[in-house]
Phi, psi and omega in degrees: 000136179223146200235167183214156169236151182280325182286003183283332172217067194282279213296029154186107212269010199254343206270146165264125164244148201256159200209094159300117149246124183267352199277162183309298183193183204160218185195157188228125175262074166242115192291136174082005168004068182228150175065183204226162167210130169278112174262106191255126184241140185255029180337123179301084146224151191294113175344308172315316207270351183312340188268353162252017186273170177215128157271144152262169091290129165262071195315152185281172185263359168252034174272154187181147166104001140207161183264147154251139184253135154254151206243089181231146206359068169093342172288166168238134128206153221291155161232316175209127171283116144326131185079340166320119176257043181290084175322127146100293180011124162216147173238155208239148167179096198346124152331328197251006175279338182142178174228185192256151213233120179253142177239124183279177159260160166314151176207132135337294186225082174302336182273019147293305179313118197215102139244151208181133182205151188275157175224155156207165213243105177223176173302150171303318220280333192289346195263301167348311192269270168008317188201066183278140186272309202256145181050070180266000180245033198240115192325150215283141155272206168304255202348324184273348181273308188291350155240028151288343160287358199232342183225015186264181178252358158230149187206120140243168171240113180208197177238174156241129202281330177202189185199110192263141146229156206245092200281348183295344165227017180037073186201167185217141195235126195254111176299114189237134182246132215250134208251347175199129185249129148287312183222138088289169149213095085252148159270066172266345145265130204205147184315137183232141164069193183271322199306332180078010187257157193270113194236155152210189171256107200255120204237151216185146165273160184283346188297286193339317172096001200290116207254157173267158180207156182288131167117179197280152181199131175291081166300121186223153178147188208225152195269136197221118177050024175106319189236167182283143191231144184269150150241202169319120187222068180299144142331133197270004175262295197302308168285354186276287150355315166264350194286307173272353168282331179289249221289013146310288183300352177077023171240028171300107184290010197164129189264150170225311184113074189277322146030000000 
């Protein structure tokens, strides 16, 4: 978290301040708003790979008091108008397209004002699988399921117990109660309750349709801002079925153990 304040150069409401970030990813906090800052984000990585990378950003929902721009040799162009209110929202763009130009607005009362949003640094192919434009709800084939196991950051085998839908931000968040954990790297699923049994949360768009139903299913999918985002999600009789067809045949890209 970098936190930055405006009132550090209230007498010179003209100033650019430049900003480093070395980390993938994290948030940016600036109280008070005045004058602009170029957010240079540096990732510890080799300069060559900088052309496959994709940035996201996620305005915080109560950030206000500057628009951000992405910003290459001297262009501008908006990314979030002050006062947009788009819940959940995130905008995405190549690394090698610019970086970013936070501009405050005029304000009254500059200590009301705080803007911030989390950003993160991912693979083209991972941002991609993140925010597939065409079909985004249309089921994996084998092939995209047996290496979304070898490549999610998370795989369980569960149910699903209910389904909340958020239409203000348009997702639907699916309660899964897990009957086997393979993988996470978040701790999003976790022991609840004396019963000992393993439950999270799982976010989906709302267009997707996702209903609660009876059996077991492979939840698959990548960790997106702090939550778990669904990918390939077979019935689990159905993955087990292509899991031994692949490796009958010697094409499994990775053992698990569907058992």
């Amino acid at each position: 978290l970098s936190s930055l304040s405006g009132l550090t150069h209230e007498s010179h409401k003209k100033d650019v301040e430049q900003v480093y970030l070395r980390c993938s990813e994290g948030s940016i906090e600036w109280m008070y708003p005045t004058g602009a800052l170029i957010v240079n984000l540096r990732p510890n990585t080799s300069p060559a790979s900088y052309k496959h990378l994709t940035v996201c950003i996620k305005p915080f929902k109560d950030s206000a008091g500057a628009n951000i721009y992405l910003e290459k040799t001297g262009e501008l162009k908006l990314l979030v108008r002050d006062g947009d209110r788009s819940p959940s929202k995130v905008y995405c763009f190549g690394y090698d397209q610019g970086g970013l130009f936070i501009e405050a607005t005029p304000q009254q009362d500059i200590s009301r004002k705080i803007t911030g949003f989390q950003y993160e640094l991912m693979s083209k192919g991972i941002a991609a699988d993140l925010h597939t434009v065409s079909a985004p709800c249309r089921p994996c084939s084998d092939t995209e399921v047996l290496l979304a196991v070898c490549t999610s950051d998370f795989v369980i085998r569960g149910s699903i117990q209910d389904v909340t839908n958020e239409a203000e931000e348009q997702e639907s968040v699916i309660h899964v109660g897990v009957n086997k954990l393979y993988r996470q790297k978040s701790k999003v699923f976790q022991l609840t309750g004396e019963s000992g049994n393993w439950r999270g949360q799982i976010k989906t768009l709302l267009e997707c349709g996702v209903k609660p139903g009876d059996g077991d299913f492979l939840f698959t999918g990548r960790m997106h801002f702090g939550e778990a985002r669904l990918g390939c999600a077979p019935r689990f009789k159905d993955f087990q079925r292509m899991y031994k067809e692949a490796k009958d045949k010697g094409l499994n890209p990775c053992e698990i153990g569907p058992d």
